[in-house]
N, C-alpha and C positions, 0 to 999 in steps of 0.2 A: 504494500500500500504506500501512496505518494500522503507525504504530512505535508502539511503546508508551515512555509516560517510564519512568524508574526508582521512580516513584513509582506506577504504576499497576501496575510487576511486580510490584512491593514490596505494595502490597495485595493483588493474587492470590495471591502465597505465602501472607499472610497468612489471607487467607480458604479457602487447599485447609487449611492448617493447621487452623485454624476448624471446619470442615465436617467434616474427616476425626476431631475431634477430639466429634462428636457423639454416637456413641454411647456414647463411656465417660459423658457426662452424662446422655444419657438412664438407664443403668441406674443411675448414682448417684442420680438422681429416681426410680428404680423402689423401690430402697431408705428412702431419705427418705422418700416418702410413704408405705409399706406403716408401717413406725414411726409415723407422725406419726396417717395416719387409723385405724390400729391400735389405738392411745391413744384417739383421739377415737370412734368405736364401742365400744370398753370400756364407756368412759364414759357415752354414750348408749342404746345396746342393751343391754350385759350383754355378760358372759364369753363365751356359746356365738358372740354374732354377730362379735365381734370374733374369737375362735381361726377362726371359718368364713373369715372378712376374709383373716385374717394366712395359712390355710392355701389361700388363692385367690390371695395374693401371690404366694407359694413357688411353688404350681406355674405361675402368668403368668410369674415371672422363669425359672424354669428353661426354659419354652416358649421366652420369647424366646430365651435362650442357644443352646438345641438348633435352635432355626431361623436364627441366625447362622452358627453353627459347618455347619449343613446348604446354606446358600446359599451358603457362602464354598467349602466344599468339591465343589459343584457348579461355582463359576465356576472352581476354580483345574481343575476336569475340565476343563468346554468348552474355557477359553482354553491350556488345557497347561502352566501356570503351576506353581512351589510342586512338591509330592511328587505322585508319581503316589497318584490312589484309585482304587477298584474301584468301577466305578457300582452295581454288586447293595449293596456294601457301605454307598453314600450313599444309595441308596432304603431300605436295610432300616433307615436309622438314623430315614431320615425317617418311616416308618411306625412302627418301636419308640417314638419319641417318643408319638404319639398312643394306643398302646397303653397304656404306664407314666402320660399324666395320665388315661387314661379311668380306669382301675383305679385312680388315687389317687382322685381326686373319686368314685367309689364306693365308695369304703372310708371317706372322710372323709364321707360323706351318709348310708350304714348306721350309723353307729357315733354321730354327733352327726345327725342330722335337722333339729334346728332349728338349725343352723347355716348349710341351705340358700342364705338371702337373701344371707348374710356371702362365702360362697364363691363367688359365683355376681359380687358387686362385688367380690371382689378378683381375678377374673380379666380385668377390665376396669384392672388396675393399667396393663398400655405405654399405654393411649390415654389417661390423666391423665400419665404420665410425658414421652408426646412430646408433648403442649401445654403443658406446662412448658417445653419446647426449645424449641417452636414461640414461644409468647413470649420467652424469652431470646433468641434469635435476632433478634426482630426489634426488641428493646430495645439491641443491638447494633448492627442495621445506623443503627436512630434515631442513637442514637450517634456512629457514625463518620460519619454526616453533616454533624451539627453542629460 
């Protein structure tokens, strides 16, 4: 059998720490950049493509949240874990989510049109958000090698 030193427990703590501590950074980078490229679309597009930007951010953050909140309370179902849920109650929320962003990005594409392009890149905010992680991450592990 392989023992482990104290110094290899000591970095697996560290790293479930690490790991588990990734998605409050990914949404802080969901934040950060919808402000940052927000600004920076203003800037180059104009008002309309930027509010389209900023209103594709909103509803990708809120998506991510209601699919966190929706996986977590499926797994504390399967595993029995946490408060008991009603499974009709975690599909109906999963399904409500899809309903409330179809109807936002339709109310925000009647109402601004040429906002289209802007809405459409800001719903692509989690995947510039987790390659920000995915780089930190691995500036990290660079890091504690050296």
């Amino acid at each position: 059998m392989h023992s482990q030193s104290p110094t290899e427990s000591g970095l697996q703590e560290d790293a479930g720490g690490f790991y588990s501590d990734a998605l409050g950074r990914i949404r802080s980078s969901m934040i950060g950049l919808a402000l940052v490229v927000s600004g920076g679309a203003w800037w180059r597009f104009g008002r309309a493509a930027a509010l389209g930007f900023l209103c594709g951010c909103v509803i990708a953050y809120l998506n991510f949240h209601w699919l966190k909140s929706g996986v977590s309370g499926l797994a504390d179902r399967v595993t029995n874990t946490g408060k008991p849920q009603s499974g009709t109650g975690i599909v109906a929320r999963f399904l409500l989510r899809y309903v409330l962003l179809g109807a936002s990005a339709y109310a925000i594409l009647t109402s601004f049109p040429a906002s289209l392009r802007g809405l459409l890149a800001g719903l692509f905010l989690p995947v510039g958000a987790i390659a920000c992680e995915t780089v930190y991450e691995l500036y990290v592990a660079v890091a504690r090698r050296t």
